[in-house]
mmCIF file of the C-alpha atoms, coordinates in Angstrom:
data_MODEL
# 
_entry.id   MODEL 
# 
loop_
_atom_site.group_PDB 
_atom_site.id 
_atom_site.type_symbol 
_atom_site.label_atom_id 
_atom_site.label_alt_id 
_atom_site.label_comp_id 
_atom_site.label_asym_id 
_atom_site.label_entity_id 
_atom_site.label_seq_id 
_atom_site.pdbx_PDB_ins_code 
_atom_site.Cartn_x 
_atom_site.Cartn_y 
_atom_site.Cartn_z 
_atom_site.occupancy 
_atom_site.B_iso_or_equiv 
_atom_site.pdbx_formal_charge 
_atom_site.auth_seq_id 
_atom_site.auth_comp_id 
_atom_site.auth_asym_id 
_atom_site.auth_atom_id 
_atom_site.pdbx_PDB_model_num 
ATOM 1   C CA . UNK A 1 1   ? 0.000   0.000  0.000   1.00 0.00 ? 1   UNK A CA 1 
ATOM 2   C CA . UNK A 1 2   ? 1.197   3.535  -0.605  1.00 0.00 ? 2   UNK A CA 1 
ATOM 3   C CA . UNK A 1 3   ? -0.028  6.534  1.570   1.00 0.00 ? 3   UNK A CA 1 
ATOM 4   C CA . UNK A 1 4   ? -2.318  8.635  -0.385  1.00 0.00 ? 4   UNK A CA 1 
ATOM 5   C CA . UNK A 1 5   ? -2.909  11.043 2.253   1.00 0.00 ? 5   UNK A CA 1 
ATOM 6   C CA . UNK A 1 6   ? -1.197  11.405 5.319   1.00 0.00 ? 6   UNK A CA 1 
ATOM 7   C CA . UNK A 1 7   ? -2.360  11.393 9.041   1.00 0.00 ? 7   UNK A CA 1 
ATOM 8   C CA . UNK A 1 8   ? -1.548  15.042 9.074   1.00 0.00 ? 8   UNK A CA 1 
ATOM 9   C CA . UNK A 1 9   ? -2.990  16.423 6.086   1.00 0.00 ? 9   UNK A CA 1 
ATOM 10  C CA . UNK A 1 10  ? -6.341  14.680 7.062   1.00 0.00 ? 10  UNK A CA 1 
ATOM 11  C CA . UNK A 1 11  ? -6.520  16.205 10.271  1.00 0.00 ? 11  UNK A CA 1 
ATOM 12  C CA . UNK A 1 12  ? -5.721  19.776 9.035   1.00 0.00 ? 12  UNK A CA 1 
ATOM 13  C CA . UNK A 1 13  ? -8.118  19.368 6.421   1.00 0.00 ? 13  UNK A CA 1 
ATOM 14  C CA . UNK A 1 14  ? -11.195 17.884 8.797   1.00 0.00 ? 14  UNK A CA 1 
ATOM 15  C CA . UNK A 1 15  ? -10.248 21.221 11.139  1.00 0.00 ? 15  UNK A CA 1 
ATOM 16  C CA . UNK A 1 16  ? -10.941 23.594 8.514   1.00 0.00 ? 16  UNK A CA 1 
ATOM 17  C CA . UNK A 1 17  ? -14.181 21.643 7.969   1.00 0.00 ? 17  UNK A CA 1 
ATOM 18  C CA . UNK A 1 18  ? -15.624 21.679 11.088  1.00 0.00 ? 18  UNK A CA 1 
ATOM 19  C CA . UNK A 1 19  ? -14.890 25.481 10.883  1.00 0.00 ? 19  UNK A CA 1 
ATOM 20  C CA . UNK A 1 20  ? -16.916 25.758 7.600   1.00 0.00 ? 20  UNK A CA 1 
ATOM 21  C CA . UNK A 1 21  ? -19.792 23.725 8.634   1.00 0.00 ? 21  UNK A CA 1 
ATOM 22  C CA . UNK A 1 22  ? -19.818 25.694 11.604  1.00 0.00 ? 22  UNK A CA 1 
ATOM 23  C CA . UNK A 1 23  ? -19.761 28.921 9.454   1.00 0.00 ? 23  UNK A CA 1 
ATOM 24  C CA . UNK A 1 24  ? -22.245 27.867 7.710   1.00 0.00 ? 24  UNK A CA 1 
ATOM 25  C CA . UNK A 1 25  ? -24.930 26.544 10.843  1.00 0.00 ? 25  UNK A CA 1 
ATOM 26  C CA . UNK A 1 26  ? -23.909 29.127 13.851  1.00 0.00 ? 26  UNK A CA 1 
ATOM 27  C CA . UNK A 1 27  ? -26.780 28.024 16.374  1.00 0.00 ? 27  UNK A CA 1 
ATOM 28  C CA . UNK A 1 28  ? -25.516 23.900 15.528  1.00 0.00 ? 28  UNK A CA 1 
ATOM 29  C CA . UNK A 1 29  ? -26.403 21.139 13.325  1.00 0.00 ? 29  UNK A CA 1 
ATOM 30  C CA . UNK A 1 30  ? -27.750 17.907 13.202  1.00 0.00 ? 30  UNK A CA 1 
ATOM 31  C CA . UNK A 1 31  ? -24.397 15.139 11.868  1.00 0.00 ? 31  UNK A CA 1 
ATOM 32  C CA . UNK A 1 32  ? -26.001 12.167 10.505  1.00 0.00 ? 32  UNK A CA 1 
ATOM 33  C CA . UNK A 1 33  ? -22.967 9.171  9.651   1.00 0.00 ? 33  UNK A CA 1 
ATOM 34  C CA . UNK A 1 34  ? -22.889 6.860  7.029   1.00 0.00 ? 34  UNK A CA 1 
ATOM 35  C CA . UNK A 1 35  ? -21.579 3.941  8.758   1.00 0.00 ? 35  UNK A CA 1 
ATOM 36  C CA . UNK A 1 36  ? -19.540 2.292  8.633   1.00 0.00 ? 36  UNK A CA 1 
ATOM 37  C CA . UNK A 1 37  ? -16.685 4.118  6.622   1.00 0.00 ? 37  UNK A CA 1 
ATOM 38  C CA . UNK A 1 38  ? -17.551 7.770  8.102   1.00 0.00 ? 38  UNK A CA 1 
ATOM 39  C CA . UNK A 1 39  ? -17.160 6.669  11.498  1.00 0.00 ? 39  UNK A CA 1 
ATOM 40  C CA . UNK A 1 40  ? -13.724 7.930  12.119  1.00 0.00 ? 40  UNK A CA 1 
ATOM 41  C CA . UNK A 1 41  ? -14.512 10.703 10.040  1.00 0.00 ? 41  UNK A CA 1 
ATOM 42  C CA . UNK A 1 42  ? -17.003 11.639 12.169  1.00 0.00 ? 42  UNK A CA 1 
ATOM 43  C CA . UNK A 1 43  ? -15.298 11.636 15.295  1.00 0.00 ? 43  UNK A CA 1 
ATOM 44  C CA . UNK A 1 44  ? -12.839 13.840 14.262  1.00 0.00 ? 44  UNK A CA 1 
ATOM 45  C CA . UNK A 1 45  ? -15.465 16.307 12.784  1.00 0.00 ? 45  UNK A CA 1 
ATOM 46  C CA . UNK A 1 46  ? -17.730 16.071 15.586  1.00 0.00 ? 46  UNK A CA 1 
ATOM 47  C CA . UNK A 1 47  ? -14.582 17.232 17.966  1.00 0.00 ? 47  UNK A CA 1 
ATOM 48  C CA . UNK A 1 48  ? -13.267 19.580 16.098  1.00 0.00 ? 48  UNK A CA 1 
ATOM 49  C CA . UNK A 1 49  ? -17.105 21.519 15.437  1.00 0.00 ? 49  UNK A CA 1 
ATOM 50  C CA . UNK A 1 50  ? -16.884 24.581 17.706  1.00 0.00 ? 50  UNK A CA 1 
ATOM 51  C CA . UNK A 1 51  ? -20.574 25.165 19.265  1.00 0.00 ? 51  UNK A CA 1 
ATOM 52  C CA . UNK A 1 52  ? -23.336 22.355 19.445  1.00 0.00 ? 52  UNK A CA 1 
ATOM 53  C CA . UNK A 1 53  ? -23.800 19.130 17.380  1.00 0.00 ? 53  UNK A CA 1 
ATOM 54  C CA . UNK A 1 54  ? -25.673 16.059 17.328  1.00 0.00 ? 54  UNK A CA 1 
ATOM 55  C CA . UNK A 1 55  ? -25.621 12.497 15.854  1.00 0.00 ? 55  UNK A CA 1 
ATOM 56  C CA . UNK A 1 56  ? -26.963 9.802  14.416  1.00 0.00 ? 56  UNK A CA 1 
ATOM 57  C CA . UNK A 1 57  ? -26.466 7.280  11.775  1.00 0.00 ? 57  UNK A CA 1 
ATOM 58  C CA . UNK A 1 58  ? -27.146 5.299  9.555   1.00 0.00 ? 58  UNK A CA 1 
ATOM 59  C CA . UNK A 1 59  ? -26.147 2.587  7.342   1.00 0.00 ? 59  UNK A CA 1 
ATOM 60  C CA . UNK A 1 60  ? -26.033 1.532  3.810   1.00 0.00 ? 60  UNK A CA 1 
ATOM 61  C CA . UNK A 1 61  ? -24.550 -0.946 1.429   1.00 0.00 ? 61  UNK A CA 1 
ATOM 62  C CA . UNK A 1 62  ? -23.177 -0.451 -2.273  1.00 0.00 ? 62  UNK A CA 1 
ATOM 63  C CA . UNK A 1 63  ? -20.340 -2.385 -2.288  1.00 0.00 ? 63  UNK A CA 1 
ATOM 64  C CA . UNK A 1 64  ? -20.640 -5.408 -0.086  1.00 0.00 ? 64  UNK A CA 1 
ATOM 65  C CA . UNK A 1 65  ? -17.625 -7.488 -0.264  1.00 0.00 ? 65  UNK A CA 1 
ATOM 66  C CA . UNK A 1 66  ? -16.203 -5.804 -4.167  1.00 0.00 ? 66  UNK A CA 1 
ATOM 67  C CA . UNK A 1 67  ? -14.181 -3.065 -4.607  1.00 0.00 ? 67  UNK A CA 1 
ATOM 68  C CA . UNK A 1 68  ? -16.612 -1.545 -7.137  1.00 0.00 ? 68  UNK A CA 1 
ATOM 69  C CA . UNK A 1 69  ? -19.672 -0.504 -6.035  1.00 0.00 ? 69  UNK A CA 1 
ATOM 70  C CA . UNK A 1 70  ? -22.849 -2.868 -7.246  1.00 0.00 ? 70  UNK A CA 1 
ATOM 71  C CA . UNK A 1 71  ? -24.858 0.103  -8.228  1.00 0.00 ? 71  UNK A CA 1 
ATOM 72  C CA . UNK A 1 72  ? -27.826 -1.184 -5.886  1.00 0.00 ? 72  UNK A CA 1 
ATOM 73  C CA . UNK A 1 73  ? -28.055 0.452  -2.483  1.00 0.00 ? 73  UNK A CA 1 
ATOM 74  C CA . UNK A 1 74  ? -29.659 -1.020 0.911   1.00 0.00 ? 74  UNK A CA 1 
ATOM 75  C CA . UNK A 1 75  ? -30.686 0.772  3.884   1.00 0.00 ? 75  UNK A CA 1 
ATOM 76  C CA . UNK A 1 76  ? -29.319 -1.617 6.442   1.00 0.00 ? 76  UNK A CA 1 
ATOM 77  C CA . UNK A 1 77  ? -29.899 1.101  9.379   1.00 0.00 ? 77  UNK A CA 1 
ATOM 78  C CA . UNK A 1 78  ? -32.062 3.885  9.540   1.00 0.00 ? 78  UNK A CA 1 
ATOM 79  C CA . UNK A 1 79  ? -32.195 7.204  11.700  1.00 0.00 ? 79  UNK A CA 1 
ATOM 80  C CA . UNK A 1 80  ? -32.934 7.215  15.684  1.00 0.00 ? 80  UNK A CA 1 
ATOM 81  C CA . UNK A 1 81  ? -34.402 10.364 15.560  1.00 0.00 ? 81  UNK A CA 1 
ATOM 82  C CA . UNK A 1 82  ? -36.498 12.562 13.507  1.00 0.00 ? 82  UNK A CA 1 
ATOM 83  C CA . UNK A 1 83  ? -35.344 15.386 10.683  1.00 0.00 ? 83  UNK A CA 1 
ATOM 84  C CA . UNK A 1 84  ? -37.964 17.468 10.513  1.00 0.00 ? 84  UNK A CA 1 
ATOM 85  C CA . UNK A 1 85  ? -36.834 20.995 10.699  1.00 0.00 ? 85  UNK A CA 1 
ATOM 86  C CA . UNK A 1 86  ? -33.555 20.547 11.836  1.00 0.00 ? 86  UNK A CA 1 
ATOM 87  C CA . UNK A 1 87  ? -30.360 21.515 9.880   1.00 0.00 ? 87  UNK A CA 1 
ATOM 88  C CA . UNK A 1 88  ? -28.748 18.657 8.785   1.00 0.00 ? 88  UNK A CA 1 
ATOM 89  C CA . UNK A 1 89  ? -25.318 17.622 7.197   1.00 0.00 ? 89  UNK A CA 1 
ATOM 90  C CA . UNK A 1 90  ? -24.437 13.532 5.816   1.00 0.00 ? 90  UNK A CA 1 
ATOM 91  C CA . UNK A 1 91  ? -21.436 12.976 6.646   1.00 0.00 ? 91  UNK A CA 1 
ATOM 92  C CA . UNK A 1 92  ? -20.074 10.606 4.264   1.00 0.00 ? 92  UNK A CA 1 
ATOM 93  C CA . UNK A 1 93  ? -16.562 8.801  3.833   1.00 0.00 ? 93  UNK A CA 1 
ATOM 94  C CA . UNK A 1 94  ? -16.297 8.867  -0.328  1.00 0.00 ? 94  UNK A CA 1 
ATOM 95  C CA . UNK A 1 95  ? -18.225 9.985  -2.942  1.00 0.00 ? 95  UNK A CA 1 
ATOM 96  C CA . UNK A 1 96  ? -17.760 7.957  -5.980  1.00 0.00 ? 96  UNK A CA 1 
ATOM 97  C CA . UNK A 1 97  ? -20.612 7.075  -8.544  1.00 0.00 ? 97  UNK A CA 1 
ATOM 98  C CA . UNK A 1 98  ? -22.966 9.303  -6.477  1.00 0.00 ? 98  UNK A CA 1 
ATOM 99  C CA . UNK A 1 99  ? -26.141 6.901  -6.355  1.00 0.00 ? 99  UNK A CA 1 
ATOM 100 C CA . UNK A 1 100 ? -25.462 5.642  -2.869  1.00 0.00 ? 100 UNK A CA 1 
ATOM 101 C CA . UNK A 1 101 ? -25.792 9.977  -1.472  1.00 0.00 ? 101 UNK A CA 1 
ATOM 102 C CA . UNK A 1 102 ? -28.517 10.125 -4.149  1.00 0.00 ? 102 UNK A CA 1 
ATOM 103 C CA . UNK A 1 103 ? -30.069 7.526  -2.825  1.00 0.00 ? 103 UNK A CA 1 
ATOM 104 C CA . UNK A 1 104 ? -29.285 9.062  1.000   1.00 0.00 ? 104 UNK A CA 1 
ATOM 105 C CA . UNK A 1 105 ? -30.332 12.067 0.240   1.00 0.00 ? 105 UNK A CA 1 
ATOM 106 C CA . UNK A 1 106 ? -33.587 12.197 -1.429  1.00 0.00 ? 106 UNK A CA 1 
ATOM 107 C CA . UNK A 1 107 ? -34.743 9.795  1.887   1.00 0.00 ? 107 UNK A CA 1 
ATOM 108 C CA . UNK A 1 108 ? -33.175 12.568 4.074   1.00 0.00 ? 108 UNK A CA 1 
ATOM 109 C CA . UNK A 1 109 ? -34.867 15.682 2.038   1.00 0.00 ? 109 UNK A CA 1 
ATOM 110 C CA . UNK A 1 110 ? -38.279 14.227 2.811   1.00 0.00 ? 110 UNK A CA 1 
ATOM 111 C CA . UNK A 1 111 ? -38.174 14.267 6.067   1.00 0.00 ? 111 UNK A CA 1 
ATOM 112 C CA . UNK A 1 112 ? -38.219 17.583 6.112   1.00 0.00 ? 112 UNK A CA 1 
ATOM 113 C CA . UNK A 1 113 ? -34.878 19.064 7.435   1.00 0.00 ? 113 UNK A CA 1 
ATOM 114 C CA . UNK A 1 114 ? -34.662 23.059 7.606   1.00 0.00 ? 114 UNK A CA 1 
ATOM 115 C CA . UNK A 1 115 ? -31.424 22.497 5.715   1.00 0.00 ? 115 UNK A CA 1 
ATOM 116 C CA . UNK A 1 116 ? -29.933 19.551 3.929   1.00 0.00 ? 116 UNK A CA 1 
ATOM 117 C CA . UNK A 1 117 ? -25.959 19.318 2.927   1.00 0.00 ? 117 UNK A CA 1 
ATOM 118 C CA . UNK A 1 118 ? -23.160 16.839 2.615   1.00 0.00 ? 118 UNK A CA 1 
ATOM 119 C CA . UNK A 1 119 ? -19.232 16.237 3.670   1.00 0.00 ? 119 UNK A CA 1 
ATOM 120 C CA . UNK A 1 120 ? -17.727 13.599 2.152   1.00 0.00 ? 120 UNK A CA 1 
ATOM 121 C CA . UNK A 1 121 ? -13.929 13.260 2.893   1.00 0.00 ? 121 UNK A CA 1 
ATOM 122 C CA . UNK A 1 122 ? -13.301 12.215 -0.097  1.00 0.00 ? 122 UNK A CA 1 
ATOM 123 C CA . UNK A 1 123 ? -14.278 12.978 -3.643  1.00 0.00 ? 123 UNK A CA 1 
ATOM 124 C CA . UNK A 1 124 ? -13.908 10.921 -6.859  1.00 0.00 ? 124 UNK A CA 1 
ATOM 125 C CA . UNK A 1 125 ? -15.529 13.171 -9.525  1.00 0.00 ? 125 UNK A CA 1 
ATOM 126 C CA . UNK A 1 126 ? -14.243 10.746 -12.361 1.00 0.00 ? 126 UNK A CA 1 
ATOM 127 C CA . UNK A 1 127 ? -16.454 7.955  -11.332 1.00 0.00 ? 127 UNK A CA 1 
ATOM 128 C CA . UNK A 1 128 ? -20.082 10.055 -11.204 1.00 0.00 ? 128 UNK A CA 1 
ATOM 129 C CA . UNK A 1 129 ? -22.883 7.936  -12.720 1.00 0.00 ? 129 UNK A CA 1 
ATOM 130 C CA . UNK A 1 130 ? -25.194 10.973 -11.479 1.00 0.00 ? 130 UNK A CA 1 
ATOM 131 C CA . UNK A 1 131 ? -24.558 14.274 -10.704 1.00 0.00 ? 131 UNK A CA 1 
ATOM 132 C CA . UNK A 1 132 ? -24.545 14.759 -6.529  1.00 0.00 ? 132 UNK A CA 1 
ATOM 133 C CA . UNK A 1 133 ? -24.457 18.163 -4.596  1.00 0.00 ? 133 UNK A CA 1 
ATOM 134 C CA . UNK A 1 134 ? -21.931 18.248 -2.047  1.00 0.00 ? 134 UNK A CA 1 
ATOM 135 C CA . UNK A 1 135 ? -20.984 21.148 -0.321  1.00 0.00 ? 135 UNK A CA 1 
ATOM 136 C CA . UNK A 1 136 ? -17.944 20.200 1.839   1.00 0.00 ? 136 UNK A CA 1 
ATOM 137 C CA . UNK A 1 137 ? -15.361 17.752 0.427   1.00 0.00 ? 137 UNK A CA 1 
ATOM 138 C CA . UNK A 1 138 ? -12.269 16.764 2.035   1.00 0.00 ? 138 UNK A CA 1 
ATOM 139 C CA . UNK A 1 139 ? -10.020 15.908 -1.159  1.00 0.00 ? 139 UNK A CA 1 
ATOM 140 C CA . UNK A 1 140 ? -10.789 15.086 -4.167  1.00 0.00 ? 140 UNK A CA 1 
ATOM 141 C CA . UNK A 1 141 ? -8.802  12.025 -5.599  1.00 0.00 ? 141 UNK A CA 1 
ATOM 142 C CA . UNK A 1 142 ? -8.055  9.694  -8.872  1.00 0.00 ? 142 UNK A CA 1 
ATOM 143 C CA . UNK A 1 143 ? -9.967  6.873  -9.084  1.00 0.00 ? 143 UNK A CA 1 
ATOM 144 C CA . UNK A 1 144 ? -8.296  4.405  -7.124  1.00 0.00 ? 144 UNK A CA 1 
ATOM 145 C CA . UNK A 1 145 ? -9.255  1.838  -4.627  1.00 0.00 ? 145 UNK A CA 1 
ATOM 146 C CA . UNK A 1 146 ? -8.566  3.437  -1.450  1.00 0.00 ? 146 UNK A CA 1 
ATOM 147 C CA . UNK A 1 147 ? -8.712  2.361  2.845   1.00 0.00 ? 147 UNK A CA 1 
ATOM 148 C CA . UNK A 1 148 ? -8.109  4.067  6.126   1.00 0.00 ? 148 UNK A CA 1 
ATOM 149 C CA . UNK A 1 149 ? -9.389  6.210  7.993   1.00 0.00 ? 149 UNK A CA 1 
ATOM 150 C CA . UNK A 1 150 ? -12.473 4.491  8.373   1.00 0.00 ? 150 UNK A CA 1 
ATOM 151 C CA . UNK A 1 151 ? -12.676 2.771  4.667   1.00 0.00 ? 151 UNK A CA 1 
ATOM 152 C CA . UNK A 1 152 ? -12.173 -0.321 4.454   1.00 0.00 ? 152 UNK A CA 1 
ATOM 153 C CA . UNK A 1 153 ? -11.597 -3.224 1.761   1.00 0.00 ? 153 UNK A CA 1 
ATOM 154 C CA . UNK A 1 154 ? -13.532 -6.849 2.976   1.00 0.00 ? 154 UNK A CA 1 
ATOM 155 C CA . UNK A 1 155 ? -13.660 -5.073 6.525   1.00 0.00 ? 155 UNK A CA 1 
ATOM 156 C CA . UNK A 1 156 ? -9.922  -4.966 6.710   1.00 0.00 ? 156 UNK A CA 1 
ATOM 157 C CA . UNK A 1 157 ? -7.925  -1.571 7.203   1.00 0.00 ? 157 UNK A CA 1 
ATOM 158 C CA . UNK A 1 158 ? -10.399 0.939  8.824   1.00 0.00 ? 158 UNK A CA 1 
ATOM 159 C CA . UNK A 1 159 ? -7.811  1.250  11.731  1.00 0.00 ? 159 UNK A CA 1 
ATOM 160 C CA . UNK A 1 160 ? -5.164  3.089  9.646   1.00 0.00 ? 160 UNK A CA 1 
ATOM 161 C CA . UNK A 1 161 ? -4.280  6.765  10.777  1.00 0.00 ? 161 UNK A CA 1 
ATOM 162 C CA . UNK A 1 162 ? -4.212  7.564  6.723   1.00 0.00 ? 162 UNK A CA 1 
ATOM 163 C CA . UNK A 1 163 ? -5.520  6.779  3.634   1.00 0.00 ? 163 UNK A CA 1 
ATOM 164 C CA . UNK A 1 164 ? -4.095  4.405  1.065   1.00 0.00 ? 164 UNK A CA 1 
ATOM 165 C CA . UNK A 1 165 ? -4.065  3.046  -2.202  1.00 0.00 ? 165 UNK A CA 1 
ATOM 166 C CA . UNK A 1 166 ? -4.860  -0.357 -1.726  1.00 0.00 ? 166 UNK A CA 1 
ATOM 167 C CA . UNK A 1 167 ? -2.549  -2.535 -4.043  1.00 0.00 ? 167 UNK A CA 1 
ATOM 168 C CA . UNK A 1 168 ? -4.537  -5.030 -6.472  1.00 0.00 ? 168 UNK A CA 1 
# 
């Protein structure tokens, strides 16, 4: 594996934002993970928010086992609590064909949230089957099959401090 992005740059990147999420919802917002790649994502977000946040999550499945995504998405977890008129931001590990945050958030939008936006912490624009809005993205990468930092390939690698190309 080769180190993509380092331990460092991630952490100076999910700092600046926390700060433009919190820009952007002064009197806090509602963080709902996508589980379970955006869980360490998450965590570091969450901390790093100044002001007042709360969670929830909730899980899907595009991938299963591959490392290409199947196309079909499953709601394998749903939300604890309600949307309705709260702000609201997904917080997603990667963006890469865009149907699974399609998918997300068209079931998020009606439920009625005061606002609805995205942070994925990584981007791969090359891969778009549909065109997604997302209004905070960590880095933006080539399309290659990445782990750590919550991602993970056959549930192997979430633990690493960075993100890596994942040799074939």
């Amino acid at each position: 594996m080769n180190v993509l992005i380092s331990t460092e740059d991630i952490q100076r990147r999910v700092r600046e934002m926390a700060q433009e999420i919190a820009r952007d919802h002064p009197d806090g917002v509602h963080l709902v993970a996508v589980l379970k790649g955006a869980f360490v994502f998450l965590s570091d977000l969450a901390r790093a928010l100044p002001g007042s946040c709360s969670l929830d999550f909730m899980a899907v499945s595009s991938y299963g086992k591959s490392t290409s995504s199947s196309g079909q998405v499953q709601l394998l977890k749903d939300l604890d609590s309600g949307l309705e008129n709260r702000p609201v931001v997904i917080v997603e590990d990667i963006v890469d064909t865009g149907l699974t945050l399609t998918y997300l958030q068209d079931i998020l939008r009606a439920r009625a949230p005061r606002s609805l936006k995205t942070a994925c912490l990584l981007s791969k624009p090359s891969r778009r089957k549909v065109e997604v809005q997302v209004e905070y993205i960590g880095f933006t990468i080539e399309d290659k099959f990445v782990v750590g930092y919550g991602l993970d390939h056959a549930e192997k690698y979430r633990n690493l401090p960075y993100i890596a190309v994942l040799d074939a």
